[in-house]
C-alpha positions in Angstrom: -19.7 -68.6 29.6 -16.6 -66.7 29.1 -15.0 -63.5 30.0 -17.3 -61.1 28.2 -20.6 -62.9 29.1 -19.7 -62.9 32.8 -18.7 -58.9 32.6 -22.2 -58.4 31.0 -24.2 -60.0 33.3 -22.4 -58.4 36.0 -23.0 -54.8 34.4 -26.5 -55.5 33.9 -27.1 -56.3 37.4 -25.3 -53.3 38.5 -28.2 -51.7 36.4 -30.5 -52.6 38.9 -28.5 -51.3 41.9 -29.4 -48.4 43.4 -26.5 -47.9 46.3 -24.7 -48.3 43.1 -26.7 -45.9 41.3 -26.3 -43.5 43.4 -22.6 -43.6 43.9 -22.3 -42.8 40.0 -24.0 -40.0 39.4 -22.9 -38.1 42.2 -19.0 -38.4 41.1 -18.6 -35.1 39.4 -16.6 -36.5 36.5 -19.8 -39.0 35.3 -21.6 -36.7 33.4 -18.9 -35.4 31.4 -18.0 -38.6 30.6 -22.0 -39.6 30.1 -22.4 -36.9 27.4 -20.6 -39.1 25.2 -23.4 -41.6 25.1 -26.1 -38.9 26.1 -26.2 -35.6 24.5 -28.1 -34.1 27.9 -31.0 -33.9 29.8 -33.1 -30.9 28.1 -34.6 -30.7 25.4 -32.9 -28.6 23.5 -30.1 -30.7 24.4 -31.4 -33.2 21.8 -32.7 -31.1 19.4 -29.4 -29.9 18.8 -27.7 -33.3 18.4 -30.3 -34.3 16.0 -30.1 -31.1 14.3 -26.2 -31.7 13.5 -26.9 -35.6 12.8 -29.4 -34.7 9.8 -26.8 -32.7 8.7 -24.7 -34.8 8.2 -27.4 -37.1 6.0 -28.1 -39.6 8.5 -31.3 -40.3 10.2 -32.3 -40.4 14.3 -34.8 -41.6 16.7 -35.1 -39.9 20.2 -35.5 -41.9 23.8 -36.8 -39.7 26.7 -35.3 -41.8 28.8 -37.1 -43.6 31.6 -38.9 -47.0 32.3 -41.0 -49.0 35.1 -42.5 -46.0 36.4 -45.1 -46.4 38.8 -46.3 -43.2 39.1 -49.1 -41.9 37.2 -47.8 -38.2 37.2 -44.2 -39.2 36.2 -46.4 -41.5 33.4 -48.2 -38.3 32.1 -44.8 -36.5 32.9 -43.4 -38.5 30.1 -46.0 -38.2 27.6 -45.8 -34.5 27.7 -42.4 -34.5 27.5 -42.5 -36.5 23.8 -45.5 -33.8 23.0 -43.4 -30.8 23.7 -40.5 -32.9 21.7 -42.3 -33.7 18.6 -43.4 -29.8 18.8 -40.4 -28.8 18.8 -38.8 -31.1 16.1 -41.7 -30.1 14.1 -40.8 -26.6 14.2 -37.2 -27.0 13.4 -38.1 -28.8 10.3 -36.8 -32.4 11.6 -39.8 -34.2 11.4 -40.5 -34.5 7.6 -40.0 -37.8 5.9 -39.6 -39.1 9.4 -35.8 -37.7 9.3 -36.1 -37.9 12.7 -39.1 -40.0 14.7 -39.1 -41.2 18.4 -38.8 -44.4 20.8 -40.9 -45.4 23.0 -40.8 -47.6 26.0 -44.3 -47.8 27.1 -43.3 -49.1 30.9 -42.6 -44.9 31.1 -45.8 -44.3 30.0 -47.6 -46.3 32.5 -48.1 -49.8 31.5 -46.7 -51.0 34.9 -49.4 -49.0 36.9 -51.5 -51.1 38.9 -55.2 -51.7 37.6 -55.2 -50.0 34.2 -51.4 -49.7 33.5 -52.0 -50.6 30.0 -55.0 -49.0 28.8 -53.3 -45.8 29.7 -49.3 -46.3 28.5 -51.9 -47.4 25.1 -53.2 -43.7 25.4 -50.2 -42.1 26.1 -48.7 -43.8 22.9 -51.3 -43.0 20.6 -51.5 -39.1 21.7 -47.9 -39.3 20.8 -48.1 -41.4 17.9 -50.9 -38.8 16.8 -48.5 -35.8 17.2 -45.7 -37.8 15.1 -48.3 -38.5 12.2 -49.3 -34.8 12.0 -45.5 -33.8 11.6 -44.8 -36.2 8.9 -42.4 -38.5 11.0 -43.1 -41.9 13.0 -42.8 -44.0 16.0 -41.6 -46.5 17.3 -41.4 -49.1 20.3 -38.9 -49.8 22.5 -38.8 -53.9 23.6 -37.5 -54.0 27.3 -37.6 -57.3 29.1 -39.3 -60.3 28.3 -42.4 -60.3 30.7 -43.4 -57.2 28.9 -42.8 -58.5 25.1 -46.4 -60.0 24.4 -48.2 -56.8 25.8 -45.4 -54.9 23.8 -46.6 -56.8 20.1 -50.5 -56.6 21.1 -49.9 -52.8 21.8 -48.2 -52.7 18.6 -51.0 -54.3 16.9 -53.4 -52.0 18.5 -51.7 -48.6 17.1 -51.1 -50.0 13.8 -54.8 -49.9 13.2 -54.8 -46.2 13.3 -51.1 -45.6 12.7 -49.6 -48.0 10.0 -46.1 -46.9 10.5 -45.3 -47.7 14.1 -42.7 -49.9 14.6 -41.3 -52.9 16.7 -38.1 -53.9 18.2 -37.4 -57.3 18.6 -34.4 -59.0 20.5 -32.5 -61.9 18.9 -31.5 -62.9 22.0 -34.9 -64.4 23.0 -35.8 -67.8 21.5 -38.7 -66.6 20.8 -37.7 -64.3 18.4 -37.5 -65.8 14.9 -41.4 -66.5 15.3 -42.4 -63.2 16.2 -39.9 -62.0 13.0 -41.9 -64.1 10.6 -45.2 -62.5 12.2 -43.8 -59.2 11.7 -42.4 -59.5 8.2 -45.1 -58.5 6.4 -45.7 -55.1 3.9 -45.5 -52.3 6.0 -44.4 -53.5 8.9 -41.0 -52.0 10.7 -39.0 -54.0 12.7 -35.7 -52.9 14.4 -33.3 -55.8 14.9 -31.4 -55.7 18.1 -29.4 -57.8 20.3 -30.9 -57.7 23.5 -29.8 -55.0 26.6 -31.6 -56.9 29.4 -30.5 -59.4 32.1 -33.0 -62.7 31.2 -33.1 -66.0 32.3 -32.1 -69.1 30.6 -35.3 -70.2 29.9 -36.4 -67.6 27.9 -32.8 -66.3 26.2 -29.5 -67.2 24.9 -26.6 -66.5 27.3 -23.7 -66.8 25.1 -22.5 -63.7 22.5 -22.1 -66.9 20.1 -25.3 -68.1 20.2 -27.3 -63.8 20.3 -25.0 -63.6 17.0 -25.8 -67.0 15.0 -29.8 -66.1 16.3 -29.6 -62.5 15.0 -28.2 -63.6 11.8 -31.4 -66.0 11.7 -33.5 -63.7 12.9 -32.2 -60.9 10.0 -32.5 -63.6 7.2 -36.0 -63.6 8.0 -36.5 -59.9 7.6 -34.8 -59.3 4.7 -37.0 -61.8 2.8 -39.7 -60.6 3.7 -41.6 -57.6 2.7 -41.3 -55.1 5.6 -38.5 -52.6 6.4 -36.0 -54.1 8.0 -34.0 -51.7 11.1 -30.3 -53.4 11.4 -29.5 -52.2 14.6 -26.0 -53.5 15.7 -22.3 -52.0 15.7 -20.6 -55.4 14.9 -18.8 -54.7 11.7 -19.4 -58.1 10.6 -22.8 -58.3 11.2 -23.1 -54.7 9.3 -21.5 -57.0 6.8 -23.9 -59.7 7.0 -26.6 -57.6 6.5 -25.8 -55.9 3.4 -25.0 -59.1 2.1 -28.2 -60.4 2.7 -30.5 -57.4 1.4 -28.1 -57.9 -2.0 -29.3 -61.2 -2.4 -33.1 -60.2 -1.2 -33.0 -57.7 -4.3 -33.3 -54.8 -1.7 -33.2 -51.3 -2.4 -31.0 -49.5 -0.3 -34.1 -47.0 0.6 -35.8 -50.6 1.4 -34.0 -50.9 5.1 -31.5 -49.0 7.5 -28.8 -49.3 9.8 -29.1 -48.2 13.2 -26.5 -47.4 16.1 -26.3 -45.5 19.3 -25.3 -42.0 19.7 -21.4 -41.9 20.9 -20.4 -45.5 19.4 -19.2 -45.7 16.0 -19.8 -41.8 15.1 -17.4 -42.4 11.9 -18.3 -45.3 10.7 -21.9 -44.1 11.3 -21.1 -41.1 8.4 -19.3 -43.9 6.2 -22.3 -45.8 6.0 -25.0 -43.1 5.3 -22.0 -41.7 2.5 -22.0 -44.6 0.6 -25.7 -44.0 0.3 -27.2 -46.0 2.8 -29.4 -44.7 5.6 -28.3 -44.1 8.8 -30.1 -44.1 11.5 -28.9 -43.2 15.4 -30.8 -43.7 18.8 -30.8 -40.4 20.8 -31.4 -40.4 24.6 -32.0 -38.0 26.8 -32.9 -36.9 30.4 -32.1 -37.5 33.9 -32.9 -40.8 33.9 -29.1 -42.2 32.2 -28.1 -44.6 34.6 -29.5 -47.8 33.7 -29.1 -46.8 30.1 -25.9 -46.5 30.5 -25.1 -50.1 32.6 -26.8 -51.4 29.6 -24.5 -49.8 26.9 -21.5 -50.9 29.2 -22.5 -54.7 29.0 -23.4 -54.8 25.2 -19.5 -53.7 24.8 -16.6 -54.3 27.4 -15.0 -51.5 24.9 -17.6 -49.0 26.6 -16.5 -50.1 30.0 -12.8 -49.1 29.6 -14.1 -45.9 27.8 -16.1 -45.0 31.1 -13.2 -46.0 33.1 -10.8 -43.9 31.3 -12.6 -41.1 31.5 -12.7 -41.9 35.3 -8.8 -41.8 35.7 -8.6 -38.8 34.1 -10.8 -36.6 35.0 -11.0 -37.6 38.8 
C-alpha cells in the first residue's frame, strides 16, 4: 500500500469521527472553503448552481446530503426535502429531458430504521421517484457501503417496475462488481460507474488505486457493450480517455452515455467535455450534512486535501 492508499484510508476514517467532526465545522474558515465542493445548505442554494450548470450545456444530479439516519422524522425530513426540490426544479424549467434529476441514498430515507427500515426508505423513494416522473426528469441511487449493496439492487429492482428509468451506482472497487455490471447491462438500464468513496474491508474490496483502476476499466468494458446507458463517473483524465475509446469501438452514440463529475473538481474540463458535444453531467450536494461528504472527496484525491488545507492557511 503506498502513500496515497494510506492517506485515504486515513481520511475515510476521519469520516467517521465525530470529536473530529466537530472540530471542522466550527473553524470559521471551513465553510468558505466547503462552498467549493458544496454550493450551500438551502435550497435555493442548489437551484442556482444547477441553474448556471445547464447553462452552460451540461447536465446535474442533486444529493440532499445525509445518510444512516435513524430517525424516522429526520427520514421523512429528507423525503420532503427532495419533494419541495423537485417542485422547485420543476418550476424553474430544470427538470425536462431530465436536464437535471436527483440522488438518492436511501440509508437517509430510512432503510436503517429498526423493524421496517426498508419498506419505508422503499416509500420514501417511490413518492420521490413519482414527483421526478411527473416533471419529466429521473432518479437515481446512490451505492454507500457494501452491507447495504444487495438491499440497494433489490430496491432498484423494485422501482424499476413502476419507474423504468431509475438508475444504479455501482463501485468498481468491490469484487463483486463486474457481476452485478453484466446484470445491469441490459436496455434501459442506467448505471453510473464509480470508484468507490467508502472505507471496506479486504474481503469484500480492492485496496490498492492500481487494482480500483484496472477493475473499473473491466467493469466499464462491460457497460459499454452492453445495451444500457452507461454513467462514467471519474475525474481521471485517462480513464475519461479510456472511456471514450471504448464507446468508439462499441459503435456508441455520444447521446448513448455521459460523463459524470463532482461539483468544484474539474469545472473546466467539465465545460470542455460537454463542448465537444458530449454530455456532461455533475453531482450537486447540498445541506448541513457536508462533513463526511467532504472526508470522502478528500481521500478519492490527495489534490483535494492540499486544496482544503490551503484554504486553511489562508483564511485562518
Amino acid at each position: 500500500m503506498d502513500a496515497s492508499d494510506l492517506l485515504r484510508n486515513s481520511l475515510l476514517q476521519l469520516s467517521k469521527q465525530e470529536k473530529i467532526r466537530d472540530v471542522i465545522e466550527k473553524a470559521p474558515v471551513s465553510r468558505s472553503v466547503v462552498k467549493r465542493f458544496v454550493p450551500g445548505a438551502e435550497r435555493a442554494d442548489v437551484v442556482g448552481a444547477a441553474a448556471e450548470i445547464a447553462a452552460s450545456g451540461r447536465r446535474s444530479t442533486i444529493d440532499y446530503l445525509g445518510e444512516d439516519t435513524t430517525d424516522l422524522a429526520q427520514a421523512q425530513h429528507t423525503r420532503d426535502a427532495y419533494v419541495s426540490l423537485l417542485t422547485a426544479l420543476r418550476d424553474e424549467g430544470l427538470t425536462a429531458d431530465g436536464t437535471v434529476e436527483v440522488s438518492l441514498k436511501l440509508s437517509a430515507l430510512g432503510q436503517a430504521l429498526p423493524g421496517d427500515g426498508n419498506a419505508i426508505a422503499l416509500d420514501h423513494a417511490r413518492e420521490i421517484c413519482e414527483l421526478a416522473k411527473q416533471a419529466g426528469t429521473t432518479v437515481t441511487l446512490d451505492m454507500e457501503d457494501h452491507t447495504t449493496t444487495d438491499l440497494t439492487l433489490d430496491a432498484l429492482r423494485e422501482l424499476r417496475a413502476d419507474f423504468p428509468t431509475v438508475g444504479a451506482v455501482l463501485q468498481a472497487y468491490l469484487y463483486r462488481t463486474e457481476a452485478d455490471c453484466r446484470d445491469l447491462a441490459h436496455v434501459g438500464s442506467r448505471v453510473r460507474l464509480c470508484k468507490g468513496a467508502y472505507k471496506e474491508p479486504e474481503s469484500v474490496a480492492f485496496q490498492s488505486g492500481a487494482e480500483v483502476d484496472k477493475s473499473y476499466v473491466r467493469c466499464l468494458k462491460i457497460l459499454m457493450q452492453g445495451e444500457g446507458y452507461p454513467m462514467v463517473a471519474s475525474h481521471d483524465p485517462r480513464l475519461i480517455e479510456i472511456a471514450g475509446a471504448l464507446a468508439g469501438q462499441a459503435g456508441r452514440d455520444p447521446r448513448s452515455f455521459e460523463y459524470q463529475m463532482l461539483y468544484g473538481i474539474r469545472p473546466e474540463e467539465q465545460k470542455r467535455i460537454a463542448d465537444r458535444g458530449d454530455q456532461m453531467r455533475v453531482y450537486i450536494p447540498y445541506g448541513q450534512e457536508w462533513y463526511g461528504y467532504l472526508m470522502r472527496r478528500m481521500a478519492e484525491k490527495p489534490a483535494n486535501v492540499m486544496f482544503f488545507l490551503r484554504g486553511v492557511a489562508t483564511k485562518s
